[in-house]
mmCIF file of the N, C-alpha and C atoms, coordinates in Angstrom:
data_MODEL
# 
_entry.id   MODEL 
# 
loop_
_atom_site.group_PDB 
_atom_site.id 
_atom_site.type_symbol 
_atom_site.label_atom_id 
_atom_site.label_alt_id 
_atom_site.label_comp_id 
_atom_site.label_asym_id 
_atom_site.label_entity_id 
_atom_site.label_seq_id 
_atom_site.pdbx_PDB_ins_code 
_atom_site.Cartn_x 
_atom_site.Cartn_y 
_atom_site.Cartn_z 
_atom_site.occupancy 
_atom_site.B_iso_or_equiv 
_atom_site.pdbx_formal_charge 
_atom_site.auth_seq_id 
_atom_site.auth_comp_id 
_atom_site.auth_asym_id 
_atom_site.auth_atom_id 
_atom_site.pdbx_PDB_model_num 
ATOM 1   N N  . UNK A 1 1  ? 109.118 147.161 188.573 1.00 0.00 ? 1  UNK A N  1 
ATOM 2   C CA . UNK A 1 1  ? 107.709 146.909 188.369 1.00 0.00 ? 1  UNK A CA 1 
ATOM 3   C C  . UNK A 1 1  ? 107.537 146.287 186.983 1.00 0.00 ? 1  UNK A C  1 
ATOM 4   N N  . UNK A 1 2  ? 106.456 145.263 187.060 1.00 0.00 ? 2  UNK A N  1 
ATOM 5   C CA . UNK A 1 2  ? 106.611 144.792 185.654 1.00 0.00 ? 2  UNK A CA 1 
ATOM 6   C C  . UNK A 1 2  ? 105.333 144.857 184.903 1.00 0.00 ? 2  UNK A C  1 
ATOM 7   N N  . UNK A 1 3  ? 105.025 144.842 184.003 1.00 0.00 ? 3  UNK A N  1 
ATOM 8   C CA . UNK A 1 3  ? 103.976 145.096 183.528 1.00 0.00 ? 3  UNK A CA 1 
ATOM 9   C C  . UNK A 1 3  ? 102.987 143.443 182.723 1.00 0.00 ? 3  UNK A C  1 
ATOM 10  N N  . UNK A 1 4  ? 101.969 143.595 183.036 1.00 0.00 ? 4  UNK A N  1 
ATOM 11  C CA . UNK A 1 4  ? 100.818 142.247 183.311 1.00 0.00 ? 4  UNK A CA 1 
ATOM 12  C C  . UNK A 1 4  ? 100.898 142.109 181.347 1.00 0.00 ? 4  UNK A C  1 
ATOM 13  N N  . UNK A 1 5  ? 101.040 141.192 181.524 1.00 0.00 ? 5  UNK A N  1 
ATOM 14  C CA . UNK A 1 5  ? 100.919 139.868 180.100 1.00 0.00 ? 5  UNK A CA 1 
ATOM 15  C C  . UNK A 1 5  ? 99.347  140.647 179.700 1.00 0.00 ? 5  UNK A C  1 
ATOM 16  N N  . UNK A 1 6  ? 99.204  140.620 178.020 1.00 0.00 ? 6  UNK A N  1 
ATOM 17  C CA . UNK A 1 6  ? 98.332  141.730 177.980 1.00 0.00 ? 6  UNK A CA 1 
ATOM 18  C C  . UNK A 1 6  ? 97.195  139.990 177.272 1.00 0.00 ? 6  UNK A C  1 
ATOM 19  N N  . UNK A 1 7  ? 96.257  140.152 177.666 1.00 0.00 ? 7  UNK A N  1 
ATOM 20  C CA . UNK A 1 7  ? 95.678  138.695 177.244 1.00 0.00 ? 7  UNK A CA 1 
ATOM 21  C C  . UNK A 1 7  ? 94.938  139.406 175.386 1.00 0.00 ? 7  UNK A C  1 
ATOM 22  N N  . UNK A 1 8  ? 95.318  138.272 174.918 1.00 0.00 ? 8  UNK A N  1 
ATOM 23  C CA . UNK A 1 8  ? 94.632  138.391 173.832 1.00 0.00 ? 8  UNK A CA 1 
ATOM 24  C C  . UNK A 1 8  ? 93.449  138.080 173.670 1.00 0.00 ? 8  UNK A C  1 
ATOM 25  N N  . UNK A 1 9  ? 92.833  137.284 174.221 1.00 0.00 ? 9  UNK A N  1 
ATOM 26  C CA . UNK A 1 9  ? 91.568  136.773 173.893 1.00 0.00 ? 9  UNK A CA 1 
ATOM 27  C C  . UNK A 1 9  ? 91.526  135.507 173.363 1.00 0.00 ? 9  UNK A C  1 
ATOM 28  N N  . UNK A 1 10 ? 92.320  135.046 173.491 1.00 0.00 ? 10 UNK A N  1 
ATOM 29  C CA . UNK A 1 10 ? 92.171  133.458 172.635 1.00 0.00 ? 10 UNK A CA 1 
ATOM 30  C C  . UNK A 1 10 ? 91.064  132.555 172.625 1.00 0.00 ? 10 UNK A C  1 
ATOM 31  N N  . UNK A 1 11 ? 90.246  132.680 171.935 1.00 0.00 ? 11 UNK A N  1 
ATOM 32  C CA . UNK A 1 11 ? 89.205  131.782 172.289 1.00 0.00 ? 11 UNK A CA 1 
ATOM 33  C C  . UNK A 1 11 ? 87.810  132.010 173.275 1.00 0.00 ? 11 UNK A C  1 
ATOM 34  N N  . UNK A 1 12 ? 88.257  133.688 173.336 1.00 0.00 ? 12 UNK A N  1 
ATOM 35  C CA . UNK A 1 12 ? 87.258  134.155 174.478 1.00 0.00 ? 12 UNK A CA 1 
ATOM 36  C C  . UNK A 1 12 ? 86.083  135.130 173.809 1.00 0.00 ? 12 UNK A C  1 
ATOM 37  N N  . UNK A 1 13 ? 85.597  134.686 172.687 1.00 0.00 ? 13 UNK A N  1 
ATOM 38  C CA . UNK A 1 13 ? 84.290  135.177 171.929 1.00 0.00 ? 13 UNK A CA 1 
ATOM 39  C C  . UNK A 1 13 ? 83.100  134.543 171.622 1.00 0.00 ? 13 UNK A C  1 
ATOM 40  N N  . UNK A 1 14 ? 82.332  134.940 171.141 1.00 0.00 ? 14 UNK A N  1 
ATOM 41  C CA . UNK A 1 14 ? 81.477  134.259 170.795 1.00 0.00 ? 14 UNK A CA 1 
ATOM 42  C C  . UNK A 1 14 ? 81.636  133.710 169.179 1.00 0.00 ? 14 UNK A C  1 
ATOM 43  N N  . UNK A 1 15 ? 82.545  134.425 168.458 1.00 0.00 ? 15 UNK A N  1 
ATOM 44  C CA . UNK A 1 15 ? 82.804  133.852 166.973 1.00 0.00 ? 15 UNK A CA 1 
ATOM 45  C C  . UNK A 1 15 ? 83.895  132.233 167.176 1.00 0.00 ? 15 UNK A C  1 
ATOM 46  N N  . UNK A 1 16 ? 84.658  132.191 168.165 1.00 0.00 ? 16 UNK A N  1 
ATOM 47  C CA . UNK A 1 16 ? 85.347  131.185 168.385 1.00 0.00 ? 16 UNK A CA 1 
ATOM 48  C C  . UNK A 1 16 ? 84.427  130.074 168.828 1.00 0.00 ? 16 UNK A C  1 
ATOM 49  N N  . UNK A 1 17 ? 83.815  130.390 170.268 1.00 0.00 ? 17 UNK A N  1 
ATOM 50  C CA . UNK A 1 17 ? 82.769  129.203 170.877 1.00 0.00 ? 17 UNK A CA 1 
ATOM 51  C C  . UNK A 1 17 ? 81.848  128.438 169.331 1.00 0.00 ? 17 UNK A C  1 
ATOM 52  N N  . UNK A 1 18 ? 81.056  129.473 168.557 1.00 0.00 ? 18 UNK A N  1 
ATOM 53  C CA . UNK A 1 18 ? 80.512  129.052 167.817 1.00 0.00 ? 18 UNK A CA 1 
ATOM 54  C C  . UNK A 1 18 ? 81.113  127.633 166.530 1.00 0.00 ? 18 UNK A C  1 
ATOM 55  N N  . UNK A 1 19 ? 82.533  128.708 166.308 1.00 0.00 ? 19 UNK A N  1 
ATOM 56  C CA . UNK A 1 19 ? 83.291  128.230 164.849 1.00 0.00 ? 19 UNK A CA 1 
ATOM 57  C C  . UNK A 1 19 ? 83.846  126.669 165.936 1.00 0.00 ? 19 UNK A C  1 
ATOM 58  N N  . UNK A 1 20 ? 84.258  126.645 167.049 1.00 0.00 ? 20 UNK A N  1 
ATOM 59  C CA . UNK A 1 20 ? 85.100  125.659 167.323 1.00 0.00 ? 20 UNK A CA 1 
ATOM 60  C C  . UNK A 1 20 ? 83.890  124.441 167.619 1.00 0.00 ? 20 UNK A C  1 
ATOM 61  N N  . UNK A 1 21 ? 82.413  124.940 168.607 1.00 0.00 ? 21 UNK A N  1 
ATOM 62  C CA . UNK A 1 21 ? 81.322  123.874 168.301 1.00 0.00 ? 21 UNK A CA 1 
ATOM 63  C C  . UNK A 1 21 ? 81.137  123.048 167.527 1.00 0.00 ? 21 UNK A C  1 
ATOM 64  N N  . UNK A 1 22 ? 80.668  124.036 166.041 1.00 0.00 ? 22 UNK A N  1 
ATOM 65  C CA . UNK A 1 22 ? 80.291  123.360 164.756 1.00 0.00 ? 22 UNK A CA 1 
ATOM 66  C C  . UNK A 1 22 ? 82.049  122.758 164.461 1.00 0.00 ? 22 UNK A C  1 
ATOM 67  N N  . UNK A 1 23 ? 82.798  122.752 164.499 1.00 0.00 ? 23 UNK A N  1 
ATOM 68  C CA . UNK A 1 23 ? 83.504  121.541 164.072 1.00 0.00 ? 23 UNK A CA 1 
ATOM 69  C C  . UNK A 1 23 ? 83.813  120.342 164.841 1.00 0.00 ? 23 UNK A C  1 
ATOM 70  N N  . UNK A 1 24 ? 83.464  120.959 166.263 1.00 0.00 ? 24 UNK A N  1 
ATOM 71  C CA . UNK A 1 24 ? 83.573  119.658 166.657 1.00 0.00 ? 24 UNK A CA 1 
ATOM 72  C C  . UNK A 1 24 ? 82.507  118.387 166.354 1.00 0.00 ? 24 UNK A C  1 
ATOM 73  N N  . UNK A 1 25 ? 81.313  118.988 166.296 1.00 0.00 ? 25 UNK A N  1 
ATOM 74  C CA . UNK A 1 25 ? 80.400  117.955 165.748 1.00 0.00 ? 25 UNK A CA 1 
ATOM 75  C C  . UNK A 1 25 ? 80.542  117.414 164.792 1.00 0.00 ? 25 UNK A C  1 
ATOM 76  N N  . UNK A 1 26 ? 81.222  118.345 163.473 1.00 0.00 ? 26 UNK A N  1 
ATOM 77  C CA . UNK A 1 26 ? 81.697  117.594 162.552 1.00 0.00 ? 26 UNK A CA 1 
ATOM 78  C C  . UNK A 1 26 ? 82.566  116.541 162.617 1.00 0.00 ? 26 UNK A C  1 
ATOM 79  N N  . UNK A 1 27 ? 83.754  116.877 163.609 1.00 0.00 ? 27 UNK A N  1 
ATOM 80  C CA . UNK A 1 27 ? 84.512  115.893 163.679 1.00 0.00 ? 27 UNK A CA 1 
ATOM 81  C C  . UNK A 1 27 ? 83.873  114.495 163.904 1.00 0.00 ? 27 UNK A C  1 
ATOM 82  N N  . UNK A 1 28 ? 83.139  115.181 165.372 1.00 0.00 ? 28 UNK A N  1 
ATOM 83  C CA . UNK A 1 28 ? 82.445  113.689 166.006 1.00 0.00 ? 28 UNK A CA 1 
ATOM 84  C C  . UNK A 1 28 ? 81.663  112.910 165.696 1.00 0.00 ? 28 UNK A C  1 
ATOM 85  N N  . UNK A 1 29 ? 81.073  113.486 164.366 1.00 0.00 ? 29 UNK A N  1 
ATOM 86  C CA . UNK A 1 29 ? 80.301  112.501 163.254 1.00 0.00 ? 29 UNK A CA 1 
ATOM 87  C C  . UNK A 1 29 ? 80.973  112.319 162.428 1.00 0.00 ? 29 UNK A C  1 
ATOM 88  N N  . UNK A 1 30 ? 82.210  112.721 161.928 1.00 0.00 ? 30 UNK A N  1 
ATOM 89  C CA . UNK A 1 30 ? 82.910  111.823 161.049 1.00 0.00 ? 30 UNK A CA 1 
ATOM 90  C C  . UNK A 1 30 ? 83.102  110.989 161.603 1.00 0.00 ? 30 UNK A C  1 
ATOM 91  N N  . UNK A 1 31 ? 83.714  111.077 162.874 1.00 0.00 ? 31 UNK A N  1 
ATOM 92  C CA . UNK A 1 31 ? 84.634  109.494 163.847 1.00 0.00 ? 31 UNK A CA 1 
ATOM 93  C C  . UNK A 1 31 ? 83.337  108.808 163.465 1.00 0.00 ? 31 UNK A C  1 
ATOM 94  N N  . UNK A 1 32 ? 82.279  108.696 163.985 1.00 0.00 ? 32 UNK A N  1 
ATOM 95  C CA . UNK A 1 32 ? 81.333  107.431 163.567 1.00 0.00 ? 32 UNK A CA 1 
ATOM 96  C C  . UNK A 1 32 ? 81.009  106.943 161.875 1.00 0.00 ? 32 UNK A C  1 
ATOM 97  N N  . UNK A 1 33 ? 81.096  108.416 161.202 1.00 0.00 ? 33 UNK A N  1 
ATOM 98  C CA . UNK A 1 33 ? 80.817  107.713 160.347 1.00 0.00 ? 33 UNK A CA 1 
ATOM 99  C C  . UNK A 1 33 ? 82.230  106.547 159.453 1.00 0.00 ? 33 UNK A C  1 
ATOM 100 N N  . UNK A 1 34 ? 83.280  107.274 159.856 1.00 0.00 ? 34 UNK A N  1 
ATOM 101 C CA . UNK A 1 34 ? 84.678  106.749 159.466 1.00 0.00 ? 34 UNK A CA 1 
ATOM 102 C C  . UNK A 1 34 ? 84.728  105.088 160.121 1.00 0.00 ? 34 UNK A C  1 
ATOM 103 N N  . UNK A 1 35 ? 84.272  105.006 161.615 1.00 0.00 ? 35 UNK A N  1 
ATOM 104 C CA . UNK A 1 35 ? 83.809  103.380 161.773 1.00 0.00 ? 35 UNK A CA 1 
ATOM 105 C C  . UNK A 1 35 ? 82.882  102.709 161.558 1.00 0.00 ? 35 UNK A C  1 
ATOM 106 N N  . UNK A 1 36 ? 82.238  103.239 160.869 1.00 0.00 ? 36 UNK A N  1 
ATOM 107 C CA . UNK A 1 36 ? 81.135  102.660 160.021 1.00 0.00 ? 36 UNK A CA 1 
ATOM 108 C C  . UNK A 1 36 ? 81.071  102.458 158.496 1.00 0.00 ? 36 UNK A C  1 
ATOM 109 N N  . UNK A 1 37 ? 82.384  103.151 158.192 1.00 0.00 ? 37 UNK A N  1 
ATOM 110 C CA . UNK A 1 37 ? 83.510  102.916 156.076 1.00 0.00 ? 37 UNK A CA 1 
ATOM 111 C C  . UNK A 1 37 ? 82.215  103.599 155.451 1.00 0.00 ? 37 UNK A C  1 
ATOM 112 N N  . UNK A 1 38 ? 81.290  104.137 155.895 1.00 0.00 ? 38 UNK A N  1 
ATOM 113 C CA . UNK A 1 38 ? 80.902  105.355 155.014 1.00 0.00 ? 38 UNK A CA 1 
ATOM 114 C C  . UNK A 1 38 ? 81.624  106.692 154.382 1.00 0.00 ? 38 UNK A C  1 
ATOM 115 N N  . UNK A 1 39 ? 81.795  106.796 153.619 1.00 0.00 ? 39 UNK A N  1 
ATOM 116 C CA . UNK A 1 39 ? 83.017  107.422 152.717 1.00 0.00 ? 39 UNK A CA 1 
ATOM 117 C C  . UNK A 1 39 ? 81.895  109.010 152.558 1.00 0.00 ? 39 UNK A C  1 
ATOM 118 N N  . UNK A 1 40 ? 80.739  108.659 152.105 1.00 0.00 ? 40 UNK A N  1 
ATOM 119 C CA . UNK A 1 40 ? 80.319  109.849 151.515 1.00 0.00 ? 40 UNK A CA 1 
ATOM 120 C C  . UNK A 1 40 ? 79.620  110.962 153.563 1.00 0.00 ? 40 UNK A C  1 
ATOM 121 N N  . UNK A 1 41 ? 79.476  110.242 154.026 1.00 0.00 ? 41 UNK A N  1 
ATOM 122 C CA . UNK A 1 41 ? 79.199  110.800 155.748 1.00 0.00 ? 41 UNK A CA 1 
ATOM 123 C C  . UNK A 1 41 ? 80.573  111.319 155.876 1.00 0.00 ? 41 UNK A C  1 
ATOM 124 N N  . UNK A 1 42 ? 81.685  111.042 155.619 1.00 0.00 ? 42 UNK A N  1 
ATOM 125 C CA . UNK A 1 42 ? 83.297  111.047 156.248 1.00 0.00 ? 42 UNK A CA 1 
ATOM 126 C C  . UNK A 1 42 ? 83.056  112.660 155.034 1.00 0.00 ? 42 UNK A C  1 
ATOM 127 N N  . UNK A 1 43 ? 82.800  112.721 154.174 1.00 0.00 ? 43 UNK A N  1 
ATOM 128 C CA . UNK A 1 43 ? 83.103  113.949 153.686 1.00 0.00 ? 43 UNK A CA 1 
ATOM 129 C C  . UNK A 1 43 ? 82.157  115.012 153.415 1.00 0.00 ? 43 UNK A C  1 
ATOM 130 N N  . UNK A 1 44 ? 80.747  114.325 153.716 1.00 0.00 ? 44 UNK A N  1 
ATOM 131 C CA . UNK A 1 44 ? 79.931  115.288 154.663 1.00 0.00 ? 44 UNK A CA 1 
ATOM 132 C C  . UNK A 1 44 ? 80.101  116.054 155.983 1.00 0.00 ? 44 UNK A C  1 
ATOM 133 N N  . UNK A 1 45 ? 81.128  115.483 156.578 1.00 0.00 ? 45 UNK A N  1 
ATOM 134 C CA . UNK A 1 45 ? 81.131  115.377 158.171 1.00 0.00 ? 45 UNK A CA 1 
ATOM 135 C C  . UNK A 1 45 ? 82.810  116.657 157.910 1.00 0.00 ? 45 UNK A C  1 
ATOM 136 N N  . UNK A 1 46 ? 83.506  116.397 156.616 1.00 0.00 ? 46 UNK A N  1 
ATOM 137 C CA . UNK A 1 46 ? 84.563  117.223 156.314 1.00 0.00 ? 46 UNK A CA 1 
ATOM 138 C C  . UNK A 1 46 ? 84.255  118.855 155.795 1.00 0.00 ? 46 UNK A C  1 
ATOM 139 N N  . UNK A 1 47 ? 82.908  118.672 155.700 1.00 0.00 ? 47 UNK A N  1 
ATOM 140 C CA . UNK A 1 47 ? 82.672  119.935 154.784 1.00 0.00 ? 47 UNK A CA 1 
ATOM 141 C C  . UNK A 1 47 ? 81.864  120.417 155.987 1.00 0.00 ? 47 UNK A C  1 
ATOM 142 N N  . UNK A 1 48 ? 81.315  120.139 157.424 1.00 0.00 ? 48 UNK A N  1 
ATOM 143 C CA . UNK A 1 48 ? 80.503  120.379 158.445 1.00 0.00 ? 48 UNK A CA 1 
ATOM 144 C C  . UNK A 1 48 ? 81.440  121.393 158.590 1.00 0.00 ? 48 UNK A C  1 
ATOM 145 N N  . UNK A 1 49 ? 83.041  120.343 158.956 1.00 0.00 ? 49 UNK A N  1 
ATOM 146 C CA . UNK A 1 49 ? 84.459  121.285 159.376 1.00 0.00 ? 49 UNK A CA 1 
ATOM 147 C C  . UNK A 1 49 ? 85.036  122.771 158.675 1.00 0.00 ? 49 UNK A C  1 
ATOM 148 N N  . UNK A 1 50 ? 84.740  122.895 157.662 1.00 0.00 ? 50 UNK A N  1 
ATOM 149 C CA . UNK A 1 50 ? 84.827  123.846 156.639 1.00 0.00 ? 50 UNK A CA 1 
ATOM 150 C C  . UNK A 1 50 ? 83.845  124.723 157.164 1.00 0.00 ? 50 UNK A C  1 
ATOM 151 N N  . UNK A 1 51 ? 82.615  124.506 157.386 1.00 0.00 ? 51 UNK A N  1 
ATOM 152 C CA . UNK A 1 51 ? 81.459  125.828 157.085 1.00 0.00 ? 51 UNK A CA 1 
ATOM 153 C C  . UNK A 1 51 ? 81.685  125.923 158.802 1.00 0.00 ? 51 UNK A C  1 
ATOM 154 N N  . UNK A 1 52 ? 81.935  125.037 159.619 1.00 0.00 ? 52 UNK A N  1 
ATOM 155 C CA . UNK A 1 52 ? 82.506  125.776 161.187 1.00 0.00 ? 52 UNK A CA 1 
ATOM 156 C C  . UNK A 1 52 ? 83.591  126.723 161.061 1.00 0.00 ? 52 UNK A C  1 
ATOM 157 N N  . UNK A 1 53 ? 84.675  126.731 159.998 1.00 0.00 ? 53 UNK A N  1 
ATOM 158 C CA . UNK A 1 53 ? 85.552  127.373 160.013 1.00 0.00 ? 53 UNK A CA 1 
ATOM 159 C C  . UNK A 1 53 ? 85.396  129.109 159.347 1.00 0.00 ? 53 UNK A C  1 
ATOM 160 N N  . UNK A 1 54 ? 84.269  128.488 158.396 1.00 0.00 ? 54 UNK A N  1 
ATOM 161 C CA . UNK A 1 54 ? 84.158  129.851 157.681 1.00 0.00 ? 54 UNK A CA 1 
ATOM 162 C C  . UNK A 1 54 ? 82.731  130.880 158.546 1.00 0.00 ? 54 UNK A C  1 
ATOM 163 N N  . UNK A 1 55 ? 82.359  129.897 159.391 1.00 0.00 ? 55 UNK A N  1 
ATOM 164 C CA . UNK A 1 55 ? 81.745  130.468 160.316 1.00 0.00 ? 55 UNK A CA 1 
ATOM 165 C C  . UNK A 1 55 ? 81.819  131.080 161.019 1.00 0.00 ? 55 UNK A C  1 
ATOM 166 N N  . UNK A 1 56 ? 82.946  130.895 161.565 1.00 0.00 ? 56 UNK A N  1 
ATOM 167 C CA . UNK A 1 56 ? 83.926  131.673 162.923 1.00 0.00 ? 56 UNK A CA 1 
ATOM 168 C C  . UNK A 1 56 ? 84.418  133.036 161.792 1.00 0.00 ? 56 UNK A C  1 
ATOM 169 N N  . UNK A 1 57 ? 85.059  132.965 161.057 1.00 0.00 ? 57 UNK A N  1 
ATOM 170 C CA . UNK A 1 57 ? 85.037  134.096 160.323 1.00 0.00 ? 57 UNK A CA 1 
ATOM 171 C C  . UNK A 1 57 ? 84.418  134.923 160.259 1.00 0.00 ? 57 UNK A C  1 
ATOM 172 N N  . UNK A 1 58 ? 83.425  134.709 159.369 1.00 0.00 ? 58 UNK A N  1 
ATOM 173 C CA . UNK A 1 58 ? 82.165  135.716 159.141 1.00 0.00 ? 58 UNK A CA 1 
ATOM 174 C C  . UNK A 1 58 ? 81.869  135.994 160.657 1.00 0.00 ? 58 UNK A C  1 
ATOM 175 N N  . UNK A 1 59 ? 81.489  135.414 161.326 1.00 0.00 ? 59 UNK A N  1 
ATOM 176 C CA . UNK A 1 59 ? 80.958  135.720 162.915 1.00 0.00 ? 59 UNK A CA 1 
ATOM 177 C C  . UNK A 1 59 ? 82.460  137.194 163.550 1.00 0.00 ? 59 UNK A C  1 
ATOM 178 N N  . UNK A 1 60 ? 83.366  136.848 163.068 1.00 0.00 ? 60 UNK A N  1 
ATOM 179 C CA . UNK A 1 60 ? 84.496  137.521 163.775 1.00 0.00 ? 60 UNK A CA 1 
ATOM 180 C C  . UNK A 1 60 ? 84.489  139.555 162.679 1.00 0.00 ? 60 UNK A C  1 
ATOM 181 N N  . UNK A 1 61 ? 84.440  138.906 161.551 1.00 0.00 ? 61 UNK A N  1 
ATOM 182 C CA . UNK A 1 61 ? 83.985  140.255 160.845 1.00 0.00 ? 61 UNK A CA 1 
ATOM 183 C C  . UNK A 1 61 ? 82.944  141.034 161.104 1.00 0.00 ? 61 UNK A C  1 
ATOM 184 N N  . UNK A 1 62 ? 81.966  140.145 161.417 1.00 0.00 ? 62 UNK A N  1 
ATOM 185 C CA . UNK A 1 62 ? 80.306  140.666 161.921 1.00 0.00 ? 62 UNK A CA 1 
ATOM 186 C C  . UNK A 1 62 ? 80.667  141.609 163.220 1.00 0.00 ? 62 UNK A C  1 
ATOM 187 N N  . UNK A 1 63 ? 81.587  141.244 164.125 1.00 0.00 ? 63 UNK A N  1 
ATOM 188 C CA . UNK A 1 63 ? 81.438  142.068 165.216 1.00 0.00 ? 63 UNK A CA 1 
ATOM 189 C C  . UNK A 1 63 ? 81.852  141.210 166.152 1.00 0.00 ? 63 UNK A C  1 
ATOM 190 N N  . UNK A 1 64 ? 81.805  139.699 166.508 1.00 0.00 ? 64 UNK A N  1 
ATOM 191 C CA . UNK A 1 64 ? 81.737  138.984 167.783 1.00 0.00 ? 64 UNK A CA 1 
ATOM 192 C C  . UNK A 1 64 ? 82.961  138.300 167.619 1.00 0.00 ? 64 UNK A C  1 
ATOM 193 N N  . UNK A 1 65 ? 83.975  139.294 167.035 1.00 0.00 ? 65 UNK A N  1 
ATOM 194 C CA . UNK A 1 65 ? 85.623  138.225 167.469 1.00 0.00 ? 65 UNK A CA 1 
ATOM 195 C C  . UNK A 1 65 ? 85.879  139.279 168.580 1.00 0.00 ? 65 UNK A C  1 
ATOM 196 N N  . UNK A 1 66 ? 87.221  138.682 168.983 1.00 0.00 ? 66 UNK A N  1 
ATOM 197 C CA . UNK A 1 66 ? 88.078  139.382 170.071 1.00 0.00 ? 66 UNK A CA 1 
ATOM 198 C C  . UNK A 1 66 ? 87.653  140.869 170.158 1.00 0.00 ? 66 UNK A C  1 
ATOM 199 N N  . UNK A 1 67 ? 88.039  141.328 169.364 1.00 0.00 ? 67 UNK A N  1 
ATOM 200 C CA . UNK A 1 67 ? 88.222  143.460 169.615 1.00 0.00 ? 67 UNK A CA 1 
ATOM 201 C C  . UNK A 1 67 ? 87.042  143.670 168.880 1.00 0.00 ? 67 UNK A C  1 
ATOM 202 N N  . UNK A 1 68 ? 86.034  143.109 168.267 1.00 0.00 ? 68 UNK A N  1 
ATOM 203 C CA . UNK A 1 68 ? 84.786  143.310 167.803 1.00 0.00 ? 68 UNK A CA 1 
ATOM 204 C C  . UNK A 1 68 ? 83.945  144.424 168.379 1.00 0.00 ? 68 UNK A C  1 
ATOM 205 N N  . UNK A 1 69 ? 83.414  145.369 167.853 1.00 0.00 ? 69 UNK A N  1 
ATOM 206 C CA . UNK A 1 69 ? 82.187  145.767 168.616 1.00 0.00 ? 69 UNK A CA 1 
ATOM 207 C C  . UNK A 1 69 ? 81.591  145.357 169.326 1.00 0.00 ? 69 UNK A C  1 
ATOM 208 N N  . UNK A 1 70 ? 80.714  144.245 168.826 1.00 0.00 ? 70 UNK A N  1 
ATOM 209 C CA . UNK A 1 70 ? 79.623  143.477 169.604 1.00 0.00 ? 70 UNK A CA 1 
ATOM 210 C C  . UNK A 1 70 ? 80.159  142.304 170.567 1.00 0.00 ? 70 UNK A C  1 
ATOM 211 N N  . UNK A 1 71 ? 81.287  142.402 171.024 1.00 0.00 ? 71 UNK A N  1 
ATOM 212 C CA . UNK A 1 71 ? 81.916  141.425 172.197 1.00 0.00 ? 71 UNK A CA 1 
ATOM 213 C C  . UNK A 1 71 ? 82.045  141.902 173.169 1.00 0.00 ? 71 UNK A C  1 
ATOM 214 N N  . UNK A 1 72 ? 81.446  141.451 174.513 1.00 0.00 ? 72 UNK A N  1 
ATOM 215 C CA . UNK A 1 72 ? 81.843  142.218 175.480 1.00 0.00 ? 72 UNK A CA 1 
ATOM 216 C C  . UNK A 1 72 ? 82.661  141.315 176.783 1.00 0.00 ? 72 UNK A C  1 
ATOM 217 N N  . UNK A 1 73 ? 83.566  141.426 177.004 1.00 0.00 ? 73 UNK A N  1 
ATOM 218 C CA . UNK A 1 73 ? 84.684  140.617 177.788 1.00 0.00 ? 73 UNK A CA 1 
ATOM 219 C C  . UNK A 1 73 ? 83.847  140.194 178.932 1.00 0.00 ? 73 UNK A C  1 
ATOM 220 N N  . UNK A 1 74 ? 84.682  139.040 179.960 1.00 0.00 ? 74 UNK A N  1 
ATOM 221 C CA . UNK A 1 74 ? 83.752  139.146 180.779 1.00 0.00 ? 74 UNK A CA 1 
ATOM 222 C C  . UNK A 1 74 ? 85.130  138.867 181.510 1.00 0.00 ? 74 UNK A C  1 
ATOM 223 N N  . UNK A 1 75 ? 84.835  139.955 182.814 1.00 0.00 ? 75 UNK A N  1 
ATOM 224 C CA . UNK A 1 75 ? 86.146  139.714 184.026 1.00 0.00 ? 75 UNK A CA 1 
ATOM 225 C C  . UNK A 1 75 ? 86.387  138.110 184.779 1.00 0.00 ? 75 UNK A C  1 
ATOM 226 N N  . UNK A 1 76 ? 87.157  137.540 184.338 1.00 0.00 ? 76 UNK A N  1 
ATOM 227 C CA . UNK A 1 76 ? 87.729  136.151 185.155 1.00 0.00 ? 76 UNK A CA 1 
ATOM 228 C C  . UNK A 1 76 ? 88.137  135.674 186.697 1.00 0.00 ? 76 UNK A C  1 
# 
């Protein structure tokens, strides 16, 4: 008998959905602003990526990462 792969949660919170959103927008307004040789948008659009990242953080300490309090799984 073998015993079931124990899932971690990868990506299955609400601190992830949030943190991985906000960077993607960042990204996706850098790409425009990067073809458009705006330099100071390209590192506006770098620091979007940063506060998505430190977002997901704080959000994951708050309660809404993986084993968080305030997360509640949802059966697949």
């Amino acid at each position: 008998m073998t015993n079931p792969i124990a899932d971690p949660g990868h990506g299955h919170s609400p601190a992830a959905w949030v943190a991985v959103t906000i960077m993607l927008i960042g990204f996706a307004i850098g790409t425009v602003f990067f073809c458009l040789e705006q330099s100071t948008g390209v590192w506006i659009s770098a620091a979007i990526v940063v506060i998505g990242a430190i977002t997901g953080v704080v959000l994951a300490k708050a309660g809404y990462g993986v084993k968080g309090p305030k997360y509640a799984p949802k059966a697949h």
